[in-house]
C-alpha positions as CSV (number, residue, x, y, z in Angstrom):
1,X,116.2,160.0,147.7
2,X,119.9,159.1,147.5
3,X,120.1,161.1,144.0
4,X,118.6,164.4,144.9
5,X,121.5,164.4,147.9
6,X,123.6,163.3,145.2
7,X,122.9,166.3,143.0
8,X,121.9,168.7,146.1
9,X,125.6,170.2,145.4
10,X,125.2,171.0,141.8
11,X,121.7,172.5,143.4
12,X,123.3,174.4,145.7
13,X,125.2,176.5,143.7
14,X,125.4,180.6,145.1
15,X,122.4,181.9,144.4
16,X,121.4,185.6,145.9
17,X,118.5,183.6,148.2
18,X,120.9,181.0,149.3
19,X,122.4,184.3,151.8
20,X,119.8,183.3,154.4
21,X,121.4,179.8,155.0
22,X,125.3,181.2,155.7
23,X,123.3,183.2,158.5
24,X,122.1,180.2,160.4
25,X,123.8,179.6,163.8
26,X,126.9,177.3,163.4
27,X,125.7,173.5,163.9
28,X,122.2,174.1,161.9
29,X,123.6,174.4,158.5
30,X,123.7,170.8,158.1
31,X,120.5,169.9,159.2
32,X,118.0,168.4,156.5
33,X,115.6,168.9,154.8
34,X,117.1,172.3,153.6
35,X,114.5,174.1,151.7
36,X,116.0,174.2,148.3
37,X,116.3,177.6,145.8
38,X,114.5,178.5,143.4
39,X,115.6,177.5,140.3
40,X,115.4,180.5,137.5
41,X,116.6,179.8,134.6
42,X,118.2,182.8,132.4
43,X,119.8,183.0,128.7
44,X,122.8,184.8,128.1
45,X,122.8,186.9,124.7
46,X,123.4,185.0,122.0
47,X,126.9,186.4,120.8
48,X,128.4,185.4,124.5
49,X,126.5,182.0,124.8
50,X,128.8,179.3,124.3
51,X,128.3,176.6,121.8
52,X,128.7,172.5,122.0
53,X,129.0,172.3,118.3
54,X,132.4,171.3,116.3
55,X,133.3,173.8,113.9
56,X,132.0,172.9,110.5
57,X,135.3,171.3,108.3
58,X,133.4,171.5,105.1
59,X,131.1,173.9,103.1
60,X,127.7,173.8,103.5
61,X,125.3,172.7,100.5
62,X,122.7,174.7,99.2
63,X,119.5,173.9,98.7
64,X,117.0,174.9,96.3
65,X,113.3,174.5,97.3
66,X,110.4,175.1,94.9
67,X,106.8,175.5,96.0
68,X,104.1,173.5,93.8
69,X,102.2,175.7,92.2
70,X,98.5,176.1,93.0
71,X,95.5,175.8,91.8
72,X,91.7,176.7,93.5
73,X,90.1,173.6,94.4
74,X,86.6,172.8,92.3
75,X,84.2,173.2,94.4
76,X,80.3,172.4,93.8
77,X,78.1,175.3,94.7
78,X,76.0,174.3,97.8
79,X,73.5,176.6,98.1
80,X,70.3,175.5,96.1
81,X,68.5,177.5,94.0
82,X,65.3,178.8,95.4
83,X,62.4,180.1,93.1
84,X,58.7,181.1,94.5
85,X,55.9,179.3,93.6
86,X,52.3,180.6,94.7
87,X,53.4,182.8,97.5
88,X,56.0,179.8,99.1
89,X,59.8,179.6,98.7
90,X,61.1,176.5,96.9
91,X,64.7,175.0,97.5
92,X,65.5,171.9,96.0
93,X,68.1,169.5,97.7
94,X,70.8,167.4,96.1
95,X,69.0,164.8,96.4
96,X,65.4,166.0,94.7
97,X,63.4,166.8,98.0
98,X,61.8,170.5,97.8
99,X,61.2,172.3,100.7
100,X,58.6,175.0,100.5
101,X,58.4,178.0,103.2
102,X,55.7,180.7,103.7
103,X,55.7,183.5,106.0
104,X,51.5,184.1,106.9
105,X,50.4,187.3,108.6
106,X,46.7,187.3,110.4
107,X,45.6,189.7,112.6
108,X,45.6,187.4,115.3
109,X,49.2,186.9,114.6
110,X,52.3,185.6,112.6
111,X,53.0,182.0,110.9
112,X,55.8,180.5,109.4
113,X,54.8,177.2,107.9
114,X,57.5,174.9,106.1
115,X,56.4,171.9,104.0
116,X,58.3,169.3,102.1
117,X,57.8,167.3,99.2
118,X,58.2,163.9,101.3
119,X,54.6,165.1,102.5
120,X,55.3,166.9,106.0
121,X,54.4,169.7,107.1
122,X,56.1,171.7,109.7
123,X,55.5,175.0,112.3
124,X,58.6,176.7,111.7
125,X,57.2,180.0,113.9
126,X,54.3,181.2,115.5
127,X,53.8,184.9,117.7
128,X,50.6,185.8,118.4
129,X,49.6,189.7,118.2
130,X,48.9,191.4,121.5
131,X,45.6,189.6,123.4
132,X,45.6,186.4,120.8
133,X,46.5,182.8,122.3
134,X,47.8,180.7,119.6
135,X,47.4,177.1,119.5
136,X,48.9,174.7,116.8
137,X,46.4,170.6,115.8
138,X,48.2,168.4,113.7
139,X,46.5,164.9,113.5
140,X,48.8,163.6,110.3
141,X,52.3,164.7,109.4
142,X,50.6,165.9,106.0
143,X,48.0,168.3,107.8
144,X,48.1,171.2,110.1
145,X,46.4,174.1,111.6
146,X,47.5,177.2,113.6
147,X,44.8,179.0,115.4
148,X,45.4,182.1,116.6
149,X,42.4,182.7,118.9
150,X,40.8,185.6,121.7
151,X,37.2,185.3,123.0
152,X,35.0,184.5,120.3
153,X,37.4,185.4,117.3
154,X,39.8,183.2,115.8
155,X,42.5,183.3,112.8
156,X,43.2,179.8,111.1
157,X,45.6,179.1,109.1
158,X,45.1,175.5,107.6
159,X,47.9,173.8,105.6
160,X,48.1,170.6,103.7
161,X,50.2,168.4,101.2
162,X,48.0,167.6,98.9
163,X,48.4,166.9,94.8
164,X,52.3,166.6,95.4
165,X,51.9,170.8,96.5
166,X,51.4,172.9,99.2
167,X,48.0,174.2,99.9
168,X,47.2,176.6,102.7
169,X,43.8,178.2,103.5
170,X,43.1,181.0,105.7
171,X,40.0,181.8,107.7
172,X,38.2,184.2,110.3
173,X,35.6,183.0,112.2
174,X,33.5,185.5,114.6
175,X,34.2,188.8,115.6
């Protein structure tokens, strides 16, 4: 407390706002706490700003920078290649696994069924066309089915890993 009195003349230096205070009534000008201005801080031009710096006595040095040169990084290419076996999409990763991916369309509706070579298969999407339900058993990560069903009629779509491939079978049963 004793330092911002201390400093509350430096502070208190004329400032346009500080005209309120010489208006008081004579024997309230010293009573505290004052509210104190506003400090605004402004920067004079640079050509009239004064400068803190001892004039330079010798020459300055030059200096000579040089960039390195560059060169483009090597890169490995990251996308795998993808071929099409039977109707499915094949990537194969880095590290061997194939993925294959196969778009089915039904009249009961839409599948997309993904299936890997670590023996899982996987619903990627299913929408069923207008009045169809559809309805997705798995009873082993290997094997799947997507029904797409309305009274009496259904649309199945029945995939499997099986002899280190894909196999998918589609059927219609009633009418």
């Amino acid at each position: 407390m004793l330092a911002s009195v201390a400093i509350l003349p430096v502070l208190r230096t004329t400032a346009p706002q500080d005209g309120a205070l010489a208006q008081l009534p004579a024997g309230k000008t010293d009573s505290f706490p004052a509210p104190l201005p506003a400090v605004t801080e402004s920067k004079a031009p640079a050509e009239t700003a004064p400068t803190t710096q001892r004039p330079r006595t010798t020459a300055p040095t030059k200096t000579t920078t040089t960039r390195p040169a560059t060169t483009a990084p090597t890169t490995k290419a990251t996308t795998p290649q993808t071929k099409t076996e039977d109707g499915w999409t094949v990537t194969t990763a880095d590290d061997g696994l194939r993925t294959y991916v196969r778009s089915f369309q039904v009249e009961g509706g839409q599948a997309v069924i993904k299936m890997t070579s670590d023996s899982v298969v996987t619903l990627v999407t299913a929408t069923p066309a207008e009045g169809y339900a559809v309805q997705k058993v798995q009873d082993s990560p290997d094997n799947m089915a997507v029904y797409f069903n309305e009274t009496n009629h259904s649309f199945i779509i029945h995939a499997t890993w099986w002899d280190d491939r894909p196999f998918a079978e589609v059927s219609e049963i009633g009418q």
